[in-house]
DOVEX-85139 format. One line per field, with one value per residue (C-alpha): x, y, z; residue in one letter. Coordinates in nm, 4 decimals. Each point is the difference from the previous one (the first is absolute). Last residue first. Example, Ala and Ser with C-alpha at 12.3 -4.5 7.8 and 13.67 -1.06 7.14 Angstrom:
% DOVEX-85139
x <- (1.3670|-0.1370)
y <- (-0.1060|-0.3440)
z <- (0.7140|0.0660)
aa <- (S|A)
This chain:
% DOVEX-85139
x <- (0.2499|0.2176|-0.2811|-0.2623|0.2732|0.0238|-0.3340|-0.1074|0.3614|-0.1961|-0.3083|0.0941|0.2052|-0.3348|-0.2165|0.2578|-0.0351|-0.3625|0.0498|0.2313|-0.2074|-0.3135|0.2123|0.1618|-0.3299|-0.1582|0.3262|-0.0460|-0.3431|-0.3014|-0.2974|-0.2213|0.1432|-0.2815|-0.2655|-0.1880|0.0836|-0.1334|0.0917|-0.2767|0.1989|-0.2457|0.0008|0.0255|0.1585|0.0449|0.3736|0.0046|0.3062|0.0734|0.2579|0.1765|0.1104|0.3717|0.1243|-0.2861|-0.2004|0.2795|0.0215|-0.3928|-0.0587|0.3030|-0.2177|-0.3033|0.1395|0.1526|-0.1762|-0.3059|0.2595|-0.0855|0.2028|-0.2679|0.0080|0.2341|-0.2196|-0.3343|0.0794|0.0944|-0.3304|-0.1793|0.1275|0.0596|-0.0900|0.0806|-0.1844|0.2211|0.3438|0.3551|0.1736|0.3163|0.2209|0.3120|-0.0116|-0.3347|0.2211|0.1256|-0.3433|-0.1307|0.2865|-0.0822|-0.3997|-0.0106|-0.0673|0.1636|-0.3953|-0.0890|-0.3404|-0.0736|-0.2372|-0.0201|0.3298|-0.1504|-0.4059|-0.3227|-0.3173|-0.1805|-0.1212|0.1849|0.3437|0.1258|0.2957|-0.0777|0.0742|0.1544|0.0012|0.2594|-0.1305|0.2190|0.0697|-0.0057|-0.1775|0.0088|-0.3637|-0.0863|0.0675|-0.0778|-0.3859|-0.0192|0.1633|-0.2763|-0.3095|0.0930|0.0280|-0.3150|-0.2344|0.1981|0.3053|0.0214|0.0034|0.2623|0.0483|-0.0959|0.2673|-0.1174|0.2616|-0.1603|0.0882|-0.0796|-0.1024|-0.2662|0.0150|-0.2737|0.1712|0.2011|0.3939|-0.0183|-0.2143|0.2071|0.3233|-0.0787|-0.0744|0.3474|0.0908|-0.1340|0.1033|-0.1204|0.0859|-0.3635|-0.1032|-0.3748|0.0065|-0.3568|-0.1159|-0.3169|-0.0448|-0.1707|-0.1454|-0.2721|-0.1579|-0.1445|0.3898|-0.0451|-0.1582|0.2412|0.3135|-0.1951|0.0113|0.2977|0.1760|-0.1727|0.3167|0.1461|0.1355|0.1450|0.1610|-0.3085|0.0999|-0.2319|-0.0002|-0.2118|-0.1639|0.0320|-0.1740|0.1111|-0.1490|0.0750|-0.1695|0.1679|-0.2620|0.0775|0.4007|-0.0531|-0.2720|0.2202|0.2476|-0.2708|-0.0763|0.3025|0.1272|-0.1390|-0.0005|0.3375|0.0774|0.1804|-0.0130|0.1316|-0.2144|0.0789|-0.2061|-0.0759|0.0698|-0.1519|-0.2535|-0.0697|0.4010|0.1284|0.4037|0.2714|-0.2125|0.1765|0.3251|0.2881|0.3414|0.2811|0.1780|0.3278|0.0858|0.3251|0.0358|0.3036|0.1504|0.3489|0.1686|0.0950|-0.2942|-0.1987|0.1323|0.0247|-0.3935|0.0313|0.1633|-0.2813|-0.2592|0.1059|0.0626|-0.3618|-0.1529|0.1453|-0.1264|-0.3273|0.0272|-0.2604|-0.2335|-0.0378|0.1255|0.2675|-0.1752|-0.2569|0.1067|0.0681|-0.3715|-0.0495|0.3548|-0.1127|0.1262|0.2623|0.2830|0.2046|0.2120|0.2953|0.3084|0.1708|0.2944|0.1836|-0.2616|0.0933|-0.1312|0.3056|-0.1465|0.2935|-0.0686|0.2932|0.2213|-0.0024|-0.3514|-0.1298|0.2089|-0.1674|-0.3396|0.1694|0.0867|-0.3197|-0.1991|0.2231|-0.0418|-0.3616|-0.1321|0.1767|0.1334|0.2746|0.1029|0.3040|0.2485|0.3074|0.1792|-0.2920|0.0820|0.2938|0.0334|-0.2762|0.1691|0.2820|-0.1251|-0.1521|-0.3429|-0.1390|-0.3789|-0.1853|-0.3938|-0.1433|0.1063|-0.4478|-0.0749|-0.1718|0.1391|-0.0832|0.2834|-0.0152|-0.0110|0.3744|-0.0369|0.0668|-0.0547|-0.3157|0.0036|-0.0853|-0.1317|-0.0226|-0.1900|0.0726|-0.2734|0.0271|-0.2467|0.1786|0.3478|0.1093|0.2906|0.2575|0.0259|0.3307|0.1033|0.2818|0.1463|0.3106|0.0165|0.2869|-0.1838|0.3086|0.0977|-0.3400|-0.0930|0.3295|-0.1242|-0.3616|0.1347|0.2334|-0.2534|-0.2355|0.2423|-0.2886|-0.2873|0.0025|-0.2698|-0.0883|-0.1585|-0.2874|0.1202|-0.0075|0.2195|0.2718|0.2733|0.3299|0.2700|0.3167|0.2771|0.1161|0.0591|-0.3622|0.0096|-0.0842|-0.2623|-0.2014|-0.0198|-0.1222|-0.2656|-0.0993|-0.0424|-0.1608|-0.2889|-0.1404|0.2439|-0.2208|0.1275|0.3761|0.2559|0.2874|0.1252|0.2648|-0.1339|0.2222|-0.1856|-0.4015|-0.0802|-0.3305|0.1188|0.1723|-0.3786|-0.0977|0.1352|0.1625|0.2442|0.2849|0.1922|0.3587|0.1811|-0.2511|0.1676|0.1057|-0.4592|-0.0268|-0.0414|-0.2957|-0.2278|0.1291|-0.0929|-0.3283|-0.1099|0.1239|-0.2009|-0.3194|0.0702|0.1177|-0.3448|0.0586|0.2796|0.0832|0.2733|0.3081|0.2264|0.3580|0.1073|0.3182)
y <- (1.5093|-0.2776|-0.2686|0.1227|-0.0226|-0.3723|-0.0150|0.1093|-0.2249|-0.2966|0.1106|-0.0102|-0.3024|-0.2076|0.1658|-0.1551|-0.3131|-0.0056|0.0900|-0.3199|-0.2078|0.0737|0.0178|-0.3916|-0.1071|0.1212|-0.1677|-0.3116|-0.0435|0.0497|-0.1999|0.1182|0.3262|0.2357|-0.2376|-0.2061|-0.3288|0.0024|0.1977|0.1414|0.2577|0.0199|0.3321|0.1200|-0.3153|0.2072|0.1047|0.3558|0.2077|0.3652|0.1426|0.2771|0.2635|0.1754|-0.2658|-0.2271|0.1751|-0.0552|-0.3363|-0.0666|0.1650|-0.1909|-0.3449|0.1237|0.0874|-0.3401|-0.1127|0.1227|0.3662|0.3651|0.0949|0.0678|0.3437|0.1822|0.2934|-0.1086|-0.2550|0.2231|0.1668|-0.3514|-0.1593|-0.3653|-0.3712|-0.3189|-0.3135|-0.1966|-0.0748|0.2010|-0.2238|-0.0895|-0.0407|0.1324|0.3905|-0.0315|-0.1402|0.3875|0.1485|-0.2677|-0.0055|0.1670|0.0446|-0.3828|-0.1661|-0.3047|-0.1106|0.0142|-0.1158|-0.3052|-0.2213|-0.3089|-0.1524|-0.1422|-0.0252|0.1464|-0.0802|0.2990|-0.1823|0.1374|-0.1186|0.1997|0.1601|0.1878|0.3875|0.2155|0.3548|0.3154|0.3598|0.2732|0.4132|-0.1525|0.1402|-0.3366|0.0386|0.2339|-0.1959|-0.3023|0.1132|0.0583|-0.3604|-0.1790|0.2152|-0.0779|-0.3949|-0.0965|-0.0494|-0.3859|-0.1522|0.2564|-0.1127|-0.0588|-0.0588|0.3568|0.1292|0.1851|0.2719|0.2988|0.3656|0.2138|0.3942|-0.0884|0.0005|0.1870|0.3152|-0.3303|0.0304|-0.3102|-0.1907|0.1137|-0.0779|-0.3641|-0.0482|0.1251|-0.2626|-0.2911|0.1424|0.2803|0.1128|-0.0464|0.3621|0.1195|-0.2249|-0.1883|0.0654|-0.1676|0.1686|-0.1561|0.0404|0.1538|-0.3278|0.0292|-0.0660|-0.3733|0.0005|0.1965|-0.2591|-0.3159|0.1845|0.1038|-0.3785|-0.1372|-0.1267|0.3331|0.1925|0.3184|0.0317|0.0553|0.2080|-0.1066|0.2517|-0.1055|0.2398|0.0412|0.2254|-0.0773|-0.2404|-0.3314|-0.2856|-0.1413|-0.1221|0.2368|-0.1901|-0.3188|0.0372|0.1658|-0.2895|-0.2959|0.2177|0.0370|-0.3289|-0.1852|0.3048|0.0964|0.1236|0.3025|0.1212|0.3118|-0.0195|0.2422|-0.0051|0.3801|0.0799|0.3110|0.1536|0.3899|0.0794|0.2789|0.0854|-0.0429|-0.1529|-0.3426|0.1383|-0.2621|-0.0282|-0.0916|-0.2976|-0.1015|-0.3671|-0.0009|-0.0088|-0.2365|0.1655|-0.0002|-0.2367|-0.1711|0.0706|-0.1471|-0.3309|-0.0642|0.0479|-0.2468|-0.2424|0.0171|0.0165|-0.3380|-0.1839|0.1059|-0.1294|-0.3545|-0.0551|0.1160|-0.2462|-0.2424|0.3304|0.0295|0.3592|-0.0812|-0.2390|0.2626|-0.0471|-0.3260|-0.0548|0.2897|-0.0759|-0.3896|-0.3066|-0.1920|-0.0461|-0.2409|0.1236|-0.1392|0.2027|0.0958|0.2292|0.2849|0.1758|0.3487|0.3395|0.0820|0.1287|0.1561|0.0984|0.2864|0.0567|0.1355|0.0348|-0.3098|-0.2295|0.0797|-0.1010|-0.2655|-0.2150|0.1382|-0.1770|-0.2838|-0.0412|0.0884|-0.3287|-0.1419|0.3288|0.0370|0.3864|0.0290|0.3102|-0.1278|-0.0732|-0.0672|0.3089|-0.0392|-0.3654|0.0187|0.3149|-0.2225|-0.2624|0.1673|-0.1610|-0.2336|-0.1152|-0.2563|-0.0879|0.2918|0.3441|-0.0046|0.3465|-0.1971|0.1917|0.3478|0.2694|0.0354|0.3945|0.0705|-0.2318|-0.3434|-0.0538|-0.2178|-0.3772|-0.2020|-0.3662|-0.2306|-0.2390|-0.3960|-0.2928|-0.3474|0.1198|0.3190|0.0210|0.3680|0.2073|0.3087|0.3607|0.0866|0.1272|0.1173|0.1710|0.2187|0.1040|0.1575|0.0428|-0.1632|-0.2802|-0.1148|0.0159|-0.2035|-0.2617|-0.0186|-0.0933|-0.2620|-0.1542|-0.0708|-0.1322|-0.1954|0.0366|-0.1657|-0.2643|0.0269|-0.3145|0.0975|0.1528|0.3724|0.2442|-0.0208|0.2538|0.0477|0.1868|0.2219|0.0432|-0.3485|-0.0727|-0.0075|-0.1789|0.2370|0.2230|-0.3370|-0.1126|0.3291|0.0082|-0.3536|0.1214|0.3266|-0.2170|-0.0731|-0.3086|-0.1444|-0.1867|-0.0445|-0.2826|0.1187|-0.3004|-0.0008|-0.1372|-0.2374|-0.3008|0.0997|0.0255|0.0060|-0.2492|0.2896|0.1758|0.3424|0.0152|0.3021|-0.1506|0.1730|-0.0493|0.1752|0.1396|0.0605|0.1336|-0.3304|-0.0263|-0.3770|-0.0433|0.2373|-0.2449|-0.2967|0.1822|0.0730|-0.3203|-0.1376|0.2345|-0.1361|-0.3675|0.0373|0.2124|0.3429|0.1631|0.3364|0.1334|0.2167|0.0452|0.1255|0.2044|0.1235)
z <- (1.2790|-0.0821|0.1154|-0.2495|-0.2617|0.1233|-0.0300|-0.3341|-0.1610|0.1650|-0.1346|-0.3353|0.0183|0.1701|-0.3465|-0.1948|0.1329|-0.0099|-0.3636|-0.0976|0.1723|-0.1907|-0.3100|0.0724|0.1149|-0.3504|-0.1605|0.1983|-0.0875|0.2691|0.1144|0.2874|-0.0363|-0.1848|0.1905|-0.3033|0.1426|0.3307|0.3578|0.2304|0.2330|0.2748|0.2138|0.3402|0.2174|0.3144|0.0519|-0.1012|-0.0802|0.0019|-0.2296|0.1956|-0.1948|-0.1328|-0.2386|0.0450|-0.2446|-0.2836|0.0553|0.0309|-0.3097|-0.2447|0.1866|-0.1505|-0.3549|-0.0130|-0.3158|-0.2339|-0.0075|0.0102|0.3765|0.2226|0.0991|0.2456|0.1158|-0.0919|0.2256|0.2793|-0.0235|-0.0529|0.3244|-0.1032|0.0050|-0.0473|-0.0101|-0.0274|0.0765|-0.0609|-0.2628|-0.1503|0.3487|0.0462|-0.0221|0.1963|0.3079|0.0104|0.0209|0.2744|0.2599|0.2675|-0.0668|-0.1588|-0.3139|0.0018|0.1430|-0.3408|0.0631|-0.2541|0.1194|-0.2493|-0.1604|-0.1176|-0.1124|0.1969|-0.1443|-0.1524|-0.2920|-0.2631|0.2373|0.3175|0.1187|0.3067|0.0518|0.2517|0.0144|-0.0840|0.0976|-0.1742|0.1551|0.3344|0.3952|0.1091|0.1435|-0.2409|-0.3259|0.1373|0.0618|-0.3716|-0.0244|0.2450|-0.1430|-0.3877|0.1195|0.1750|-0.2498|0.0394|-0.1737|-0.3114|-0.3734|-0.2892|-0.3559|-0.0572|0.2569|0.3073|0.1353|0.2381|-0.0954|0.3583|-0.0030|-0.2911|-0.3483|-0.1353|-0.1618|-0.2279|0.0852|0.1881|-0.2752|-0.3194|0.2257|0.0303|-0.3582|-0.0699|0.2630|-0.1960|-0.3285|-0.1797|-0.3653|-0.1541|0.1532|0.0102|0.3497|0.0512|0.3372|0.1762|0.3431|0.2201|0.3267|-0.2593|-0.0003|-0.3665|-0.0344|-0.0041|-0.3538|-0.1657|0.1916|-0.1752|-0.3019|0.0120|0.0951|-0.3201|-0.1555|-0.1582|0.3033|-0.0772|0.3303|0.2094|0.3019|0.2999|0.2573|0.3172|0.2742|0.3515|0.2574|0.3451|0.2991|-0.2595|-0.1376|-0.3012|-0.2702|-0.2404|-0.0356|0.0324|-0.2892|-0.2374|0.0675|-0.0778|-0.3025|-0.1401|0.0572|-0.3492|-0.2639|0.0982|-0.2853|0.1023|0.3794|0.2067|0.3761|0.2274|0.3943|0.0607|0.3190|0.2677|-0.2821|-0.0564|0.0491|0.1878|0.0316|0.2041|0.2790|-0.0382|0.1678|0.0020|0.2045|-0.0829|0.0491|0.2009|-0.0433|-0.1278|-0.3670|-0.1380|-0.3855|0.1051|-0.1603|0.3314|0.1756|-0.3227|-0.0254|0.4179|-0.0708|-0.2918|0.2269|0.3019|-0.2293|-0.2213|0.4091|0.0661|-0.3869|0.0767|0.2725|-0.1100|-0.3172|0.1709|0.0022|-0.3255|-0.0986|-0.1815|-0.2030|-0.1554|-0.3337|-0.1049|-0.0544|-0.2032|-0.2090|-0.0392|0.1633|-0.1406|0.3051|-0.1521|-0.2290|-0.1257|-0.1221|-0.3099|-0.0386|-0.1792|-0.1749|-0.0330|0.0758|0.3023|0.3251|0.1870|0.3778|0.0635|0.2790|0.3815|0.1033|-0.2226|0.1862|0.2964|-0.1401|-0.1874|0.3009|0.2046|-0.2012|-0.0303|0.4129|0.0142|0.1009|0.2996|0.0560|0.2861|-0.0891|-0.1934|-0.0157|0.2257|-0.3409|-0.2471|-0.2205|-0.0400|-0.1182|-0.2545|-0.1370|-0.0239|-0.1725|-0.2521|-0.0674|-0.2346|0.0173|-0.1407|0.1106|-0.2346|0.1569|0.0791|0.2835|0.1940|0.3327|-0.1219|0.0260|-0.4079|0.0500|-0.0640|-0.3261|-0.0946|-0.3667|-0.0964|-0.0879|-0.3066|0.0646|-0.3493|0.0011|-0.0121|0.0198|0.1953|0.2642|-0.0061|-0.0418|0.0270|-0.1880|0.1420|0.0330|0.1687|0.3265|0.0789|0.3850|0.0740|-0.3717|-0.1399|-0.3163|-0.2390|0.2752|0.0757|-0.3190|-0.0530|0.2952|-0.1538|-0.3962|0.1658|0.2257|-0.2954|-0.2688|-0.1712|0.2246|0.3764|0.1317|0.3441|0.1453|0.3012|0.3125|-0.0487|0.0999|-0.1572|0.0918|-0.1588|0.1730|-0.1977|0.0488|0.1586|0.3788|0.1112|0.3038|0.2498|-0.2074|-0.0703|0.3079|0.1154|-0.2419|0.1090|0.4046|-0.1387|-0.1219|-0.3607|-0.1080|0.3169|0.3053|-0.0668|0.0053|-0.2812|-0.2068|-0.2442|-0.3439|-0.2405|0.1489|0.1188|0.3844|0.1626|0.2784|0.1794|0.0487|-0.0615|-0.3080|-0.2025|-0.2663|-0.0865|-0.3644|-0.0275|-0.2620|-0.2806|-0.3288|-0.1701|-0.0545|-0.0178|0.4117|0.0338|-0.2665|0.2093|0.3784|-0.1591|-0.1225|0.3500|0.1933|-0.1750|-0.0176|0.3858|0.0799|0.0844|0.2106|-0.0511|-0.2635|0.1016|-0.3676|0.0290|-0.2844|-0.1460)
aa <- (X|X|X|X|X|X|X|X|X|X|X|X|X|X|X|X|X|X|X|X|X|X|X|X|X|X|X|X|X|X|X|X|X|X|X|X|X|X|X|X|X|X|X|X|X|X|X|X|X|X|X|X|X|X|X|X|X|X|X|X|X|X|X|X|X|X|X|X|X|X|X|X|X|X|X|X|X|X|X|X|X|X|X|X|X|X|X|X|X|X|X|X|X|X|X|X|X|X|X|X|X|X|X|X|X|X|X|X|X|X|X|X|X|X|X|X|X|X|X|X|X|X|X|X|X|X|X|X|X|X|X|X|X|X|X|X|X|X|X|X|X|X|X|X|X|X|X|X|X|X|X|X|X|X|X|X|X|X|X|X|X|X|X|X|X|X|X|X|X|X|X|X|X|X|X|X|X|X|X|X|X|X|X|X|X|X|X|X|X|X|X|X|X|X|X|X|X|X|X|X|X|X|X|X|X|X|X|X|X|X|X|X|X|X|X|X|X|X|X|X|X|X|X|X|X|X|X|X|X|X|X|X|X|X|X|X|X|X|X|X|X|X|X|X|X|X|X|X|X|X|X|X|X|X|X|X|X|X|X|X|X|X|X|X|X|X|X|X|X|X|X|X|X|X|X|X|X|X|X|X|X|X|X|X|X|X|X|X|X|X|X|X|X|X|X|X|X|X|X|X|X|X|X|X|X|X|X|X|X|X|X|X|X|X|X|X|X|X|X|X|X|X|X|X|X|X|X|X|X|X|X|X|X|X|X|X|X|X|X|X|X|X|X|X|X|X|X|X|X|X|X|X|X|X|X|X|X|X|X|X|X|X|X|X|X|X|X|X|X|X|X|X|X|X|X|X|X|X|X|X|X|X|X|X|X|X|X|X|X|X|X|X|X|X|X|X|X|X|X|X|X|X|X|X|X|X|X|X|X|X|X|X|X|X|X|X|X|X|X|X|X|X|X|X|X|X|X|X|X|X|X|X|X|X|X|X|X|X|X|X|X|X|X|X|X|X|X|X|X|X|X|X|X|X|X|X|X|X|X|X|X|X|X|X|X|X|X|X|X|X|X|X|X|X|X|X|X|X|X|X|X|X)
């Protein structure tokens, strides 16, 4: 029932793989995905390819496919199959009519095995790392139609795409068992893992991901062409021109460093700085009491004890101070020069946008700049900028907003995502204005909220993003209808 295409590794490797494939009565046929004829293993057929990533493997794999159903490994380290593995994923299969499984699965690490629970695939999961595990089964027939005459030449994006399309005809099962165990290599932390797909040796990469998830979202509907309206900042008066928004708790070692960024700006306009003091315990207060006898700013301490990051937010905007522009500085984090406030105020008229999104450098304590260094978002573009967002898990920094439209949509009241929820839901209808100078330094160490994160906390962070992505997907393809 099941024909199994597996990439190349080392022989030891492949081999362990090809064996623990052969015992299972239900596989058929065993391909192996090389990129040279000497990579060959005995019992294997062998498919020359670049990359078990690109179209040109994808396509192999929908032409000889003979059996029901097609099983993908990804990876090219020894797989090693539960107790009646393949059997359990082929009835699931068979019972949800799926045209794609996943399953969660087990990790070697450094000689030592955890356990890796996935998510369910939703509408919304349109991201390219969203994490199937490394072992896939598909339908072979939905495989089949949907690659006739439909692939692009991807050198990257070529199983992206694969389940992209497959997605828009059939379901993405995610079954909550164990069924395998594979080695893992890569064993770098959650905060350093995160900002890889914006490194700029994964550009390549990142272009062919944009081009497929764009395809993604004509097809289903939910694609935005570049037509924007328009925005009047002389809706209403304000007393200050920005206010720079700072929500903090027990931060007793950034706080200051980020309070200080943010008075010593130098700017033609009035400007003044709302801190919003979480209930911090650790001395942060008292370091904020004593640097509001500059009135610049505003030391608030919320009566509530439900708010999260972007609750905090929305006690600041909403504050009869706030000025006509909210500008984003984290407590962890400081501006690049007093230059900053002036440059994204000015963005805001220049580009005439309803959101201003900057640049920032990664940088250690010390201010020394660490990888993957400049970050600038460049996938963030006026044609294709709002439906690229979809993709990607992150907007840039520092960002900022037109209060009066803020006040409007709020920050949704969560410590994780709450920015990127905002910069969907402006770029529905509004420019968002970008800025290429290096504004701020994003100083990363071990007490950032994401420097180290569990699978279950990565699981729920992922989990919302996604469903935040199916929310606005449904949002624009009603916007569409109309």
């Amino acid at each position: 029932m099941i024909d199994c295409f597996i990439p190349f590794g080392t022989k030891e490797e492949t081999k362990r793989t090809v064996e623990t494939l052969s015992l299972s009565p239900l596989v058929n046929q065993i391909f192996l995905l090389a990129s040279s004829e000497n990579q060959h293993i005995d019992g294997t057929t062998l498919l020359l390819t670049d990359s078990i990533q690109s179209s040109k493997s994808v396509s192999l794999i929908a032409e000889h496919a003979n059996s029901e159903y097609a099983l993908i490994y990804t990876k090219t380290t020894a797989l090693t199959l539960g107790y009646f593995a393949l059997n359990r994923m082929v009835q699931i299969a068979i019972d949800s009519g799926a045209g794609m499984l996943y399953s969660d699965y087990r990790q070697m690490v450094e000689g030592k095995t955890q356990a890796v629970p996935l998510i369910d695939y939703q509408e919304g999961s349109v991201r390219d790392d969203f994490n199937f595990g490394s072992l896939m089964l598909y339908y072979t027939d939905i495989v089949k139609h949907v690659t006739v005459n439909k692939l692009e030449d991807y050198k990257f994006a070529g199983l992206y795409d694969l389940r992209l399309k497959v997605s828009q005809h059939t379901s993405l099962v995610h079954l909550n068992e164990f069924l395998y165990t594979e080695e893992e290599l890569d064993n770098r932390l959650s905060g350093e893992k995160q900002f890889d797909y914006v490194d700029p040796r994964n550009r390549a990469v990142q272009v062919e991901y944009e081009v497929a998830c764009t395809d993604h979202l004509k097809e289903i509907g939910a694609y935005l062409f570049p037509d924007f309206e328009s925005v009047s900042f002389e809706s209403e008066p304000f007393e200050f021109e920005a206010s720079i928004i700072i929500p903090v708790r027990d931060r007793v070692n950034t706080v200051e460093d980020a309070a200080q960024s943010a008075l010593s700006q130098e700017c033609s306009f009035k400007f003044n700085v709302i801190v919003i003091d979480n209930h911090s315990t650790d001395g942060t207060t008292d370091i904020l009491k004593r640097l509001s006898a500059d009135e610049r700013l505003i030391h608030l301490i919320p009566e509530r004890n439900d708010l999260g990051i972007g609750g905090c937010w929305n006690y600041g905007v909403h504050h009869a101070k706030c000025g006509k522009f909210a500008v984003q500085l984290d407590s962890d984090d400081v501006y690049s020069s007093p230059e900053t406030l002036q440059k994204i105020v000015d963005a805001f008229y220049e580009q005439n946008c309803a959101m201003v999104v900057g640049t920032y450098r990664m940088t250690n304590f010390k201010m020394e700049e660490i990888p993957p260094g400049i970050i600038d978002h460049r996938e963030w573009t006026p044609e294709n900028g709002r439906n690229n967002a979809l993709r990607i898990n992150g907007l840039g920094a520092p960002r900022a907003f037109f209060t009066p439209m803020l006040r409007e949509i709020n920050v949704p009241n969560t410590s994780y995502g709450e920015d990127y929820a905002l910069g969907l839901n402006f770029s529905r209808k509004y420019q968002i204005g970008r800025i290429y100078d290096v504004l701020y330094l994003c100083r990363r160490w071990d007490g950032n909220s994401d420097a180290s994160l569990d699978i279950a906390k990565l699981n729920a962070n992922n989990s919302y993003k996604d469903k935040i992505r199916c929310i606005e997907i449904a949002a624009r393809q009603r916007l569409n209808m109309l």
